[in-house]
C-alpha positions in Angstrom: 106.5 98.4 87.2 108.7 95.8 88.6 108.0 96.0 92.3 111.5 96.7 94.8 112.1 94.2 97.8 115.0 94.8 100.7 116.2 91.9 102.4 118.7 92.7 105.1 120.1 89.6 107.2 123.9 89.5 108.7 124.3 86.1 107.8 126.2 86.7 104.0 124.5 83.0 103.0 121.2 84.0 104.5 121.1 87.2 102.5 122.7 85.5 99.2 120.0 82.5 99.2 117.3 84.7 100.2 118.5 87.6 97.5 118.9 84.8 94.6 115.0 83.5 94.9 113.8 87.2 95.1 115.8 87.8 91.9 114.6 84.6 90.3 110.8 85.8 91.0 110.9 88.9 88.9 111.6 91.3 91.9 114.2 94.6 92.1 116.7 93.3 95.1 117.9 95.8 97.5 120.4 94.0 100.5 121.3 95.8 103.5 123.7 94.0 106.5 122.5 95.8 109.9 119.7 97.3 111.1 120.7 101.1 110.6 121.6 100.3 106.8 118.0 98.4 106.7 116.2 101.9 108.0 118.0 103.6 106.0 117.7 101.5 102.6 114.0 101.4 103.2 113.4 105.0 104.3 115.3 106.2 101.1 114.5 104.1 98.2 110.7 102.8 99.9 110.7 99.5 98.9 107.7 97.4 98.6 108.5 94.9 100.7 111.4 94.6 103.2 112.6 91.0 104.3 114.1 91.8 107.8 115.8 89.5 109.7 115.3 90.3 113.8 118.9 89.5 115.5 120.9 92.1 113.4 124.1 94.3 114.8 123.4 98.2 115.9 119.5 97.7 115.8 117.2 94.3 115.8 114.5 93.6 113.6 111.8 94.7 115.3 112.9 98.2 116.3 113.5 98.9 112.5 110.4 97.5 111.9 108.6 99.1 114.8 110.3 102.5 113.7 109.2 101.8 109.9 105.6 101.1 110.7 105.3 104.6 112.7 106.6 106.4 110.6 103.8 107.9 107.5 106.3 108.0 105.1 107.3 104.4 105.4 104.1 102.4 107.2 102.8 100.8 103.7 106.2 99.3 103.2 105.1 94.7 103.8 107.4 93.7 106.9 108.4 90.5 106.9 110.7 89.3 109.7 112.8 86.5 109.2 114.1 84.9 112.8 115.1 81.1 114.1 113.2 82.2 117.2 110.0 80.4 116.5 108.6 80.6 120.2 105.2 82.3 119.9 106.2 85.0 121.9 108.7 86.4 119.4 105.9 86.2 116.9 103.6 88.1 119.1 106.5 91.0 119.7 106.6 90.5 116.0 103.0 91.6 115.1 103.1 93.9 117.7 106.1 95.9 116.0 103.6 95.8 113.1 105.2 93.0 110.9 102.9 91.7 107.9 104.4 88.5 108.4 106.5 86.1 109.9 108.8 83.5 108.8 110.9 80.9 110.9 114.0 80.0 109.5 115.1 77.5 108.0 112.4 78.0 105.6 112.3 76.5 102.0 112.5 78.8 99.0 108.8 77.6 97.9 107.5 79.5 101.2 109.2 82.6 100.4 108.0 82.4 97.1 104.4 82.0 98.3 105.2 85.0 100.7 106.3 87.0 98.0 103.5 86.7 95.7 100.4 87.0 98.6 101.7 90.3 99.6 103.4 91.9 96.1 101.0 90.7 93.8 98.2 92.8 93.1 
């Protein structure tokens, strides 16, 4: 079963770079804009892993996240949030929403990959 992964970031080159190395690994790509389409996306098609950016329009990062993680129906789905804020107190908030994982952009498409595969591959 090829296993689903959402990435939702507001930045269209973000989401497109971040989308094509996802693809190239194998994985189902689901994209999502904004916060409320992220909640949505994942609450409705429960992907395996969701790659959430935190500054997002209508709801950030970690309140999708934080709302995700509460919720039984949606708490197995792998959080990881994608920010430029790399102070350690957004990573803190980050782990307190219940994130997986954490990555600081700019990051290079050889740690994503490495992301991917430690949390999707069984």
């Amino acid at each position: 079963m090829t296993k689903t992964v959402l990435v939702c970031d507001d930045e269209r080159h973000i989401l497109e770079s971040v989308t094509y190395v996802v693809r190239q690994e194998g994985y189902q790509v689901l994209t999502a804009e904004d916060g409320l389409e992220a909640l949505r996306l994942a609450q409705t098609e429960l992907p395996h892993l969701l790659l959430l950016d935190v500054m997002l329009p209508h709801k950030s990062g970690f309140e999708v996240c934080r709302e995700l993680k509460s919720d039984p129906a949606t708490n197995r789905i792998c959080i990881i949030l994608l920010t430029c804020l790399g102070q350690d107190r957004d990573m803190e908030q980050a782990y307190q929403c219940g994130a997986d994982d954490f990555l600081t952009k700019p990051f290079s498409p050889r740690q994503l990959r490495q992301r991917l595969h430690e949390l999707l591959d069984d």
